[in-house]
Rosetta silent file (secondary structure, phi, psi, omega in degrees, C-alpha in Angstrom):
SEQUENCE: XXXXXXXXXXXXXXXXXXXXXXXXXXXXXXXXXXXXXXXXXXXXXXXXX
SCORE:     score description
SCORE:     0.000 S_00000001
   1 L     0.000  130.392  176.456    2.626   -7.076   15.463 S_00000001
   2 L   -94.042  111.054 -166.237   -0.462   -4.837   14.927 S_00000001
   3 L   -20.397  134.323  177.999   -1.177   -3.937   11.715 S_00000001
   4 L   -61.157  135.484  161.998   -0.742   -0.156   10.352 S_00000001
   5 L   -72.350  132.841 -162.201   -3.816    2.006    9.742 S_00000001
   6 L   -94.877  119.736  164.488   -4.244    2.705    5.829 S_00000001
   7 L   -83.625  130.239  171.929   -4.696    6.286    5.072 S_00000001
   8 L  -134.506  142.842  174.532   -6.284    7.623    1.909 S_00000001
   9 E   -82.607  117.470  146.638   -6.469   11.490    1.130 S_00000001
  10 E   -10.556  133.717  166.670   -9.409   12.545   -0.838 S_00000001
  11 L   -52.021  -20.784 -152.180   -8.338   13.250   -4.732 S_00000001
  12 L  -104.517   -5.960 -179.406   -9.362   16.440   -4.807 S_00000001
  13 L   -64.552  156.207 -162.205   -7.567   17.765   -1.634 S_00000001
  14 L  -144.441  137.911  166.306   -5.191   20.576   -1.958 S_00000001
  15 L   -95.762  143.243 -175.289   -1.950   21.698    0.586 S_00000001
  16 L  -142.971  108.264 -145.045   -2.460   25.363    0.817 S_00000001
  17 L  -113.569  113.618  165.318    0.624   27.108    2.614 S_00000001
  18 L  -112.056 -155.558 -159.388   -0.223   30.833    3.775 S_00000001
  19 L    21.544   63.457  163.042    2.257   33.509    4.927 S_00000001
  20 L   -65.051   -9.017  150.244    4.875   32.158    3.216 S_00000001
  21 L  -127.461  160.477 -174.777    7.271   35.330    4.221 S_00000001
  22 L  -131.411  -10.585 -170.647    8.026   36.703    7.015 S_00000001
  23 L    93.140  -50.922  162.447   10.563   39.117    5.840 S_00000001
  24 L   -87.162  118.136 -174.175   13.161   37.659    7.428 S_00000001
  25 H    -8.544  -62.093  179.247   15.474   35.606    5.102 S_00000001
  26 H   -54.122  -69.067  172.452   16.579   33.247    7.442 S_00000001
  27 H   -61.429  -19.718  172.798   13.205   32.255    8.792 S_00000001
  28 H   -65.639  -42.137 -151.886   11.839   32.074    4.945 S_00000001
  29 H   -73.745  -52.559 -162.315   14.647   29.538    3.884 S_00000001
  30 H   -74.016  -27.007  160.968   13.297   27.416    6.792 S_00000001
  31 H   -27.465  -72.150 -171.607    9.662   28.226    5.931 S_00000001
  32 H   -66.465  -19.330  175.746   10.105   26.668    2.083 S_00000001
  33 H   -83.903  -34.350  159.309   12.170   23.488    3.362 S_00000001
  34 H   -32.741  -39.934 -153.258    9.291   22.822    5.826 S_00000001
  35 H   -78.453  -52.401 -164.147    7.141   23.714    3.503 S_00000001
  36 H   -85.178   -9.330  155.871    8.647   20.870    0.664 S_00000001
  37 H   -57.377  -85.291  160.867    8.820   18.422    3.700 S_00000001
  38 H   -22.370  -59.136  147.563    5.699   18.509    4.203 S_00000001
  39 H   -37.681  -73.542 -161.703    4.789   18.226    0.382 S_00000001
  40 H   -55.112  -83.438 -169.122    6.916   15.079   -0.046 S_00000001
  41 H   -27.346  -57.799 -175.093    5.370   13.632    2.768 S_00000001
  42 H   -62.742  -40.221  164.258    2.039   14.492    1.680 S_00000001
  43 H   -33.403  -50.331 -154.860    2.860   13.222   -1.888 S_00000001
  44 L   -85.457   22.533 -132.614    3.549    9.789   -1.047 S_00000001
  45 L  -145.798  121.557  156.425    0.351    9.376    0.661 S_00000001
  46 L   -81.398  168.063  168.340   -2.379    7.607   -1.691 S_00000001
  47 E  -128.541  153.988 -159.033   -5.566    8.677   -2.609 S_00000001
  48 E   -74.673  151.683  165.789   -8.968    7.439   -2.253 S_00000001
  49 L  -100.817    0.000    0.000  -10.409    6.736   -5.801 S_00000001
């Protein structure tokens, strides 16, 4: 099995989400669950010290 490639994020990196409306409702609520998908994901991620 071939080993996984180790990721590290810089500390100082920032997720920076723009147009975060669109006006329509429907398409926001899927916006912000993407949006916290995305987050989690990114959380869990170490960072180089």
């Amino acid at each position: 099995m071939k080993p996984q490639a180790e990721i590290k994020l810089p500390g100082d990196m920032e997720m920076v989400f723009e147009d975060r409306e669109t006006g329509d409702a429907e398409k926001d609520a899927i916006l912000a669950d993407k949006e916290r998908a995305v987050s989690t994901v990114w959380q869990a991620m170490p960072t180089a010290t």
